[in-house]
C-alpha positions in Angstrom: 162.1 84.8 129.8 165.1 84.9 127.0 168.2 85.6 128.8 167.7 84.7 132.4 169.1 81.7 134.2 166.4 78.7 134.6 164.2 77.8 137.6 165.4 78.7 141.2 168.7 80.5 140.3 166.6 83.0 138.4 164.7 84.1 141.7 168.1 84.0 143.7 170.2 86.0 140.9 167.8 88.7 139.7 168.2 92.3 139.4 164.7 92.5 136.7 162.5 95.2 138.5 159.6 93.0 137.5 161.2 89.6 139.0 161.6 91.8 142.0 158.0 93.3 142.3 156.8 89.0 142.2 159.5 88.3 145.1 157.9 91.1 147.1 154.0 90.1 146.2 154.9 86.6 146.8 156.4 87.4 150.3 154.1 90.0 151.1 151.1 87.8 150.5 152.1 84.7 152.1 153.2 87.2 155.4 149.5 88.7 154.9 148.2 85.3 155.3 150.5 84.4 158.8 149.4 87.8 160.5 145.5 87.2 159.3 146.1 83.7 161.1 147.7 85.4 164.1 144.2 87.7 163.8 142.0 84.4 163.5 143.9 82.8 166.8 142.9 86.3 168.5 139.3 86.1 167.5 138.5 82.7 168.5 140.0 83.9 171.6 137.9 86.8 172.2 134.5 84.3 171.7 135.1 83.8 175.4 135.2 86.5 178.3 137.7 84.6 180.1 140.9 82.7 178.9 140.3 79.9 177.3 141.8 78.4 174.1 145.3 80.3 174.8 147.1 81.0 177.7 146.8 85.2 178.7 151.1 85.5 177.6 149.8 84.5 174.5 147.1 86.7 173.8 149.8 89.0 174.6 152.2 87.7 172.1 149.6 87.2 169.1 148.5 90.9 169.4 152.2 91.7 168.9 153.0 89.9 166.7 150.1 90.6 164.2 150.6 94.4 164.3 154.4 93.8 163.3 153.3 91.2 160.5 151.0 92.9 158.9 152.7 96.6 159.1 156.6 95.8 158.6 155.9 92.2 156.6 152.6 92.1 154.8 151.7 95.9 153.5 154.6 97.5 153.0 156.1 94.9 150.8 153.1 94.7 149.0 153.3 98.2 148.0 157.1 98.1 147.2 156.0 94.8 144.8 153.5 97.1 142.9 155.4 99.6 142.7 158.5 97.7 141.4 156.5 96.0 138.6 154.8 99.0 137.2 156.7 102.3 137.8 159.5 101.9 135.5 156.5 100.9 132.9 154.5 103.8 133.9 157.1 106.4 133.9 158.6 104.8 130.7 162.4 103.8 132.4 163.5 101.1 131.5 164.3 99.5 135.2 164.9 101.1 138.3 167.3 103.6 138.7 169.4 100.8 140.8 168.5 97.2 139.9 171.0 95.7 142.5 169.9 97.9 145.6 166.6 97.1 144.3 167.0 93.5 144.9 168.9 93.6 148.2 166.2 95.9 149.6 164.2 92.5 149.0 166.5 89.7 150.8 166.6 91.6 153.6 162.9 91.1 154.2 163.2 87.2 154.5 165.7 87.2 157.6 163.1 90.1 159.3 160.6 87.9 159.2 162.7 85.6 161.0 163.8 87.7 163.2 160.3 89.1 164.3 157.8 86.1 164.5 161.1 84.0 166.2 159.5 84.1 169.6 155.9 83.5 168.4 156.5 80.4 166.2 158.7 78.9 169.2 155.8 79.4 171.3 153.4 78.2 169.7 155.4 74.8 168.5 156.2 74.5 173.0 159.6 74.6 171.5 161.1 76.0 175.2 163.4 78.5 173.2 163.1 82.0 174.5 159.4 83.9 175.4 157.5 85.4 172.7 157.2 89.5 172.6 154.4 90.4 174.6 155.0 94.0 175.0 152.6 95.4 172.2 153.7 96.5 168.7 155.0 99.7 169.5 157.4 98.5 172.2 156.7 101.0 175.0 159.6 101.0 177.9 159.7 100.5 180.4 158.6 97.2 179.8 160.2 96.7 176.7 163.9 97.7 178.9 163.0 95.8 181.9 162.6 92.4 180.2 165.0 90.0 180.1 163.3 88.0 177.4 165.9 88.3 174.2 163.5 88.3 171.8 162.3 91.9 172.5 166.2 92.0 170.7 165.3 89.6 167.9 162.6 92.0 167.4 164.3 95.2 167.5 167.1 93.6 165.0 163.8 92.9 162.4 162.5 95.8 162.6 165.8 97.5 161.7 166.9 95.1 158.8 163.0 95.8 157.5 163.7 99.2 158.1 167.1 99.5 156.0 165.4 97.3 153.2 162.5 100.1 152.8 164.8 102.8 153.1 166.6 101.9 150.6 163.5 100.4 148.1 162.2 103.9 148.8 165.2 106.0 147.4 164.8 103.3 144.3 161.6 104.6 144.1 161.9 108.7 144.2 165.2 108.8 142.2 163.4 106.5 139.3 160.3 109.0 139.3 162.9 111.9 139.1 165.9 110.8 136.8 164.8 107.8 135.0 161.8 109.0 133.8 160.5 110.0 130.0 157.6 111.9 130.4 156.6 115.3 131.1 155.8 116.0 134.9 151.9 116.8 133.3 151.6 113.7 132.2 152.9 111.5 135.3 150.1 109.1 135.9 148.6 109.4 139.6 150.1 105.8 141.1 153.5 107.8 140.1 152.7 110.9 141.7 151.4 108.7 144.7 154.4 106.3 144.9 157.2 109.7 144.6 155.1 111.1 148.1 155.3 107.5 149.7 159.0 107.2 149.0 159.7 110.7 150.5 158.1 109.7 153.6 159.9 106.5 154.0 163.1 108.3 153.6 162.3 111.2 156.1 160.4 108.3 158.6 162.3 105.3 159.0 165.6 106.9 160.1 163.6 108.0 163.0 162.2 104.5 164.0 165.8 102.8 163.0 167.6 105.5 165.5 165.4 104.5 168.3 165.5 100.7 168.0 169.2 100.9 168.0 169.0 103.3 170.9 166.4 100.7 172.5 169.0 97.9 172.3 172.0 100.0 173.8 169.8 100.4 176.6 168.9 96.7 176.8 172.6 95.7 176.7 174.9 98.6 177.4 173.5 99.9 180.2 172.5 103.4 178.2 169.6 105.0 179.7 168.5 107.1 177.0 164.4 105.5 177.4 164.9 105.3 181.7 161.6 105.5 183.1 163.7 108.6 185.8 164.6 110.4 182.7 161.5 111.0 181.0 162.7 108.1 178.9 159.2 106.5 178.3 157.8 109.6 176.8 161.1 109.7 174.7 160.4 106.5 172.8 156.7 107.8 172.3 157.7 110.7 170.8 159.9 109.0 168.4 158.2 106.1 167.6 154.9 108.2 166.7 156.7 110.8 164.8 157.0 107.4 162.8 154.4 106.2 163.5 151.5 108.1 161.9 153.3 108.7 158.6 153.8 105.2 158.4 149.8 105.3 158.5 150.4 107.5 155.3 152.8 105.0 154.0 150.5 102.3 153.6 147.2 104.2 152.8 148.7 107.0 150.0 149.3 103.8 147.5 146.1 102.1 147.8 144.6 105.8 147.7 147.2 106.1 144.4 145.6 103.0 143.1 141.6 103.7 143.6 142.6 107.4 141.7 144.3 105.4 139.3 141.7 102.1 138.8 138.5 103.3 139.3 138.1 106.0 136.5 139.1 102.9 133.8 135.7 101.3 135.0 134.0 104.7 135.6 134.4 105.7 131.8 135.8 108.7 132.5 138.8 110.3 133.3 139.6 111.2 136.9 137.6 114.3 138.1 139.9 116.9 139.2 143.1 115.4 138.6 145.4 118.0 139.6 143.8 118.4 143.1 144.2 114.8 144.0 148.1 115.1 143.8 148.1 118.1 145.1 146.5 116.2 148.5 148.3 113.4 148.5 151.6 116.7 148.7 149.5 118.3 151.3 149.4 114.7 153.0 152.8 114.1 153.1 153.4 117.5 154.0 150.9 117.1 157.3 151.6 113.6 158.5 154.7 114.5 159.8 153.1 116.7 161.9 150.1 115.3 163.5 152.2 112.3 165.6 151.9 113.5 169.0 147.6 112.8 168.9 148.5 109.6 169.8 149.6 111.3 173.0 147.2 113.1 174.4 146.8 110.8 177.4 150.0 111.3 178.6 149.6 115.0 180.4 151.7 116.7 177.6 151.3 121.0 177.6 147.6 121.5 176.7 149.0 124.4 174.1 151.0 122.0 172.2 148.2 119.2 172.2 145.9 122.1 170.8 148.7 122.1 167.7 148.3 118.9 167.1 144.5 118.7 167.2 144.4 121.4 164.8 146.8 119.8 162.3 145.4 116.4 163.2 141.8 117.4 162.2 143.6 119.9 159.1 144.6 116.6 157.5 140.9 115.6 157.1 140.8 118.1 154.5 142.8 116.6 151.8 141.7 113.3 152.3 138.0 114.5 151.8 139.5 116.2 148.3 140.4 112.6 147.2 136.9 111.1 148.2 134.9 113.1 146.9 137.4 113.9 143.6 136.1 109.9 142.8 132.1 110.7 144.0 132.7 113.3 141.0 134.2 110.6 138.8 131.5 108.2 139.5 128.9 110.4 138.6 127.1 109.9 135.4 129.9 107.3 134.5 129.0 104.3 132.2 130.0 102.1 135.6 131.1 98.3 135.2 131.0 96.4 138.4 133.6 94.0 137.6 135.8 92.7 140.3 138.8 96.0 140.6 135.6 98.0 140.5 134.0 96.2 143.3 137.0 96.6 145.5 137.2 100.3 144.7 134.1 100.8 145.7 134.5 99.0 148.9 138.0 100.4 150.1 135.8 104.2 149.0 133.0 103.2 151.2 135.2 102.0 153.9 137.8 105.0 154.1 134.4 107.1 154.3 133.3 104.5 157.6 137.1 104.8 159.1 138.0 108.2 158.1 134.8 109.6 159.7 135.6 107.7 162.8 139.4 108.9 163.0 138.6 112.7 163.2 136.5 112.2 166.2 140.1 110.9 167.4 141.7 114.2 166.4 139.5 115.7 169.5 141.7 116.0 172.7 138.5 115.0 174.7 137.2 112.5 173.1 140.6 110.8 171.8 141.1 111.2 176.2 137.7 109.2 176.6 139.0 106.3 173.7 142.4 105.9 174.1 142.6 103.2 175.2 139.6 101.0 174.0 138.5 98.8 170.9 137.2 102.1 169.3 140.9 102.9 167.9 140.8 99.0 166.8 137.6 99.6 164.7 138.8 102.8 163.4 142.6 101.6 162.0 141.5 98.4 161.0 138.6 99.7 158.6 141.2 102.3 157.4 143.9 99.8 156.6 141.7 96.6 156.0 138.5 98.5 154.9 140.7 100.8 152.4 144.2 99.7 152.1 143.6 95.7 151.7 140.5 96.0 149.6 142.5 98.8 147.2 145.0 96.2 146.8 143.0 93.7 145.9 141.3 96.1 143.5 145.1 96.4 141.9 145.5 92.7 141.9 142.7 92.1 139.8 142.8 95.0 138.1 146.5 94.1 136.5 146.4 89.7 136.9 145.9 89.4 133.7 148.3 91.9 132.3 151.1 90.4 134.8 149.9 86.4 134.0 148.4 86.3 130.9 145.6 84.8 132.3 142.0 85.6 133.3 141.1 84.5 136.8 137.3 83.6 138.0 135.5 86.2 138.1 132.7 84.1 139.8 135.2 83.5 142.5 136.3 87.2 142.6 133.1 88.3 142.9 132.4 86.0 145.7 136.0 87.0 147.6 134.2 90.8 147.6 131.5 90.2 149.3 132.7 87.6 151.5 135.1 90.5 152.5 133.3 93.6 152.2 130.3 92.0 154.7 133.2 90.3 157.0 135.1 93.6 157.1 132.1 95.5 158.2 130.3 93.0 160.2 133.8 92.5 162.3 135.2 96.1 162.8 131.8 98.1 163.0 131.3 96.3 166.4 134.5 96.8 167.7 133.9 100.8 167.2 130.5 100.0 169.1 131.7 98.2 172.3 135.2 100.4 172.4 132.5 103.4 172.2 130.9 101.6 175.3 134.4 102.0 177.2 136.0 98.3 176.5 139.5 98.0 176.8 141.4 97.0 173.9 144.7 94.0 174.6 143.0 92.6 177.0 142.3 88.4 177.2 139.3 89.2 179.1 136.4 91.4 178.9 133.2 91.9 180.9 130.4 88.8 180.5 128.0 91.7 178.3 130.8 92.5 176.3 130.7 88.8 175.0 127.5 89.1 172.1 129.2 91.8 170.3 132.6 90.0 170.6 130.9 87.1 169.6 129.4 88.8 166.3 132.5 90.3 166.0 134.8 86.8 165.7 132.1 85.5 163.1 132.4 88.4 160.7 136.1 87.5 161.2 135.8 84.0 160.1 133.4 85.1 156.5 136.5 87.5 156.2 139.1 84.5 156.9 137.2 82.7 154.7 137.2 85.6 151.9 140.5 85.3 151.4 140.8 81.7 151.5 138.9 82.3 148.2 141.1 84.7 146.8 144.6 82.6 147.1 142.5 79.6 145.8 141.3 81.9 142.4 145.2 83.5 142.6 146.7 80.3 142.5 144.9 78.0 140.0 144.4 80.8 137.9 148.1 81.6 137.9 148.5 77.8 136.4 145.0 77.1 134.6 143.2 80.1 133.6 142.1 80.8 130.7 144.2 82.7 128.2 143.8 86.7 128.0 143.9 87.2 123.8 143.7 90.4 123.4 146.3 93.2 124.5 143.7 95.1 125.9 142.2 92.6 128.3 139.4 95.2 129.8 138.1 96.8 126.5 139.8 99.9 127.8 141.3 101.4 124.6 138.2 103.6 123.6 138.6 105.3 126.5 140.9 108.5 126.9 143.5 107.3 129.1 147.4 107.2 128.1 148.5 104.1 126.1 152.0 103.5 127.9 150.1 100.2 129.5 148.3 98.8 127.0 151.7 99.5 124.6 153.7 97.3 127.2 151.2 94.6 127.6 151.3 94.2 123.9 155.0 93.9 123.2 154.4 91.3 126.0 151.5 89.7 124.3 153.5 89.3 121.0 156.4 87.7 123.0 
C-alpha cells in the first residue's frame, strides 16, 4: 500500500485499523489452531478409560490450558480483528477513533500468549522449568492460593495484560460507533449495532476479572487473604470471576450472532426480517448477562431466594435470543436461498445455537443445573454454543468478506468440504458428550468408567473429521491468499440488485480501482 514502510517494519509500525484487524486475524487464527491441538491431545486421551498417552497432571494442564487459549487468545481477538477491519468502513470513519491505542491493544496479546501457555509448552518439550497450570480455567482457590507452582502467576499476569489489551480495543470500539461515525443511528448496520453492545460489556466486565487476578496474586505473594478458604474466600473469587464470566459468554457469541443478522439475509435475498427487534435483543442481552452469573453457582448452598433470582433471569435471557432465531427463520422464508459457503456456515452456527441454546436453558433450572454440574453435559452444551455457533459464524464472515479483504476468490470446492467436515464433526463430537454427561459422567477427569468408553470413543473420532475440517480451511486460506484466482468485479457476490446499503460494495471498489 502507497505510503507505508515496506515488509516487516510495516507490521511493527502500523497504526492502519485495517493492518490491525490482519495482526489480530493472523494471531487469533494461529492461537485457534494451538488450543484445537491442546483439544486433539485431550481427545486422543479420552479414547482410553484409564491414563494412557499422557500422564493424569497433564490431562490436567491441557484442559486448562485450552479453555484459556481459545477464550482469552483465539475468539476474542478474532472478533476485535473483524471488527477493526470493517467498522470504520461500515460506520463510514475514516479509522478508529484512536489508531495508536488501537495498535497497542494488539502487542499486548503476543506476550499473553507467552505468559499463559509458558507452563504447558515447557511441559510438554520435558523442559524441567516450572509445572504447568493444572487448576482449571477459572482458577478456583484454594487451590489456585495453595500452590507453589509460579506459573499459576505467569497465568494470572496473561490474563491481565489480555485483559488491559481488550479493555482498551473495546473503548476503540464504542467511542468509534459514537463520535466517529457518519450515519444516522437508523441506518447503523446490525454488525455495528452488535459490536457497540460487545464493547460495552468488555468495558463494564473485564475490570472485574482484572481486580480479582491482581487480588489473586497479592494473596499468592503478599500474604493478603482476601480468597482464604476461613473467610469465605473461595466463594469470593466465584462470585467475581462469574460475574465475568457469563457476559464473557455474551462477548464472544453477540458478534458471531451480529454477523449471521448481518450475512445471511445477503444470500437469503432479502432484507433481515424484523430488523429493529434484533438490536433491540442483542440491548436486552447485554442488559441481562450481567445478571444471570451466579447460575453457575447453584451447587455451592447459596440462599435458595437469591438462586430463584437468578433462575428467573437466567431462563428470561432465553427470550431475546429466541427473537434473533427465529427473526432469521422469517428471513429464510420464501427467500431466493444460495447455499454458497457463508451461507452454509450461517445455517450451521443457526442450527447449532438452536441444539446448544435448547440445552443451556435446562441449565437455568436450579434442579437440574444441581443434577449436571458437574458432568460432560455443560461440555456439550458450551462447546456447541461457542464451536457450533460462534466458530462456524466466523467462518461464515471469513468467507463471506475473503475476497473483498484479498482480492481473491478461494475454493469453493474446498470450502464446501471444510462445512461439512465440520458441521458433522461438531455434532458427531459434542452431541455425545450431552449424552453421557446426561448419564452422570464427570467432566476433567483422565479417567472414566469402562461403559463410558464407546461414546468417548465416538466422541474423539468426530473430533478428528473436525481436526481435520480445519486442516482444510487453513490449506484453502492460505494458497488462496497467494494463488487464487482474481475477484474482477467490485461486487464479487452479485449482491448489488439486492436492497442492501452500498457503503461496502463503494469501499471494495475504490479498492478494486487501486
Amino acid at each position: 500500500m502507497a505510503g507505508k514502510p515496506p515488509g516487516l517494519r510495516r507490521w511493527l509500525t502500523t497504526v492502519d485499523h485495517r493492518d490491525v484487524g490482519l495482526l489480530y486475524l493472523a494471531f487469533g487464527s494461529a492461537s485457534g489452531l494451538l488450543g484445537a491441538l491442546d483439544a486433539m491431545m485431550l481427545r486422543t486421551d479420552a479414547l482410553s478409560p484409564r491414563p494412557g498417552v499422557w500422564p493424569t497432571g497433564t490431562y490436567d494442564a491441557l484442559f486448562t490450558t485450552h479453555g484459556l487459549t481459545m477464550l482469552f487468545l483465539f475468539a476474542g481477538p478474532v472478533v476485535f480483528g473483524l471488527a477493526n477491519y470493517l467498522l470504520p468502513i461500515l460506520v463510514g470513519a475514516d479509522d478508529m477513533a484512536f489508531p495508536r491505542a488501537n495498535a497497542v491493544a494488539f502487542w499486548v496479546l503476543p506476550p499473553a500468549a507467552l505468559l499463559l501457555r509458558a507452563g504447558i509448552v515447557t511441559d510438554l518439550l520435558g523442559v524441567d522449568a516450572f509445572g504447568p497450570l493444572a487448576t482449571g480455567w477459572t482458577l478456583y482457590p484454594p487451590m489456585s492460593v495453595e500452590t507453589a507452582n509460579p506459573d499459576v502467576d505467569l497465568v494470572l499476569l496473561g490474563l491481565h495484560l489480555s485483559g488491559l489489551g481488550t479493555i482498551t480495543g473495546a473503548i476503540n470500539v464504542v467511542v468509534t460507533v459514537l463520535a466517529s461515525r457518519e450515519v444516522a443511528w437508523r441506518n447503523l448496520d446490525v454488525f455495528s449495532w452488535t459490536m457497540l453492545v460487545t464493547g460495552g460489556l468488555v468495558v463494564f466486565a473485564f475490570p472485574v476479572l482484572g481486580s480479582a487476578a491482581v487480588m489473586l496474586l497479592l494473596d499468592r505473594n503478599l500474604g493478603t487473604t482476601f480468597f482464604t478458604t476461613p473467610g469465605g474466600g473461595p466463594l469470593l473469587w466465584q462470585h467475581l470471576f462469574w460475574f465475568f464470566g457469563h457476559p464473557e459468554v455474551y462477548i464472544l457469541v453477540l458478534p458471531p450472532m451480529g454477523v449471521v443478522s448481518y450475512v445471511l439475509p445477503r444470500f437469503a435475498g432479502r432484507r433481515l426480517f424484523g430488523f429493529q427487534f434484533v438490536v433491540y435483543s442483542t440491548l436486552a442481552i447485554g442488559v441481562l448477562s450481567f445478571g444471570v452469573w451466579a447460575h453457575h453457582m447453584f451447587a455451592t448452598g447459596m440462599d435458595p431466594r437469591l438462586q430463584a433470582s437468578f433462575m428467573a433471569v437466567s431462563i428470561a435471557i432465553a427470550v431475546p435470543s429466541a427473537v434473533k432465531t427465529f427473526n432469521w427463520i422469517a428471513t429464510l422464508w420464501n427467500g431466493r436461498i444460495r447455499l454458497v459457503a457463508p451461507m452454509l456456515f450461517c445455517l450451521g452456527a443457526v442450527a447449532n445455537f438452536i441444539v446448544g441454546g435448547v440445552t443451556g436453558v435446562f441449565l437455568a433450572a436450579v434442579p437440574v443445573d444441581r443434577l449436571l454440574h458437574g458432568t460432560y453435559y455443560v461440555v456439550g452444551h458450551f462447546h456447541l454454543m461457542l464451536v457450533g455457533t460462534s466458530v462456524f459464524a466466523l467462518f461464515a464472515a471469513g468467507y463471506y468478506w475473503f475476497p473483498l479483504l484479498a482480492g481473491r476468490w478461494y475454493d469453493r470446492r474446498l470450502a464446501r468440504l471444510h462445512f461439512w467436515l465440520s458441521a458433522v464433526g461438531a455434532l458427531g463430537t459434542f452431541v455425545p458428550l450431552l449424552v453421557f454427561g446426561a448419564a452422570g459422567l464427570p467432566r476433567r477427569m483422565a479417567t472414566y468408567p469402562a461403559r463410558f468408553a464407546p461414546l468417548q470413543q465416538v466422541a474423539t473420532v468426530f473430533a478428528y473429521v473436525l481436526g481435520v475440517g480445519q486442516l482444510v480451511w487453513l490449506y484453502n486460506v492460505v494458497t488462496s491468499a497467494h494463488r487464487g484466482e482474481r475477484v474482477e468485479s467490485p461486487d464479487p457476490w452479485d449482491l448489488r440488485e439486492l436492497p442492501f446499503d452500498s457503503r461496502e460494495w463503494e469501499w471494495f471498489a475504490d479498492r478494486f480501482e487501486e
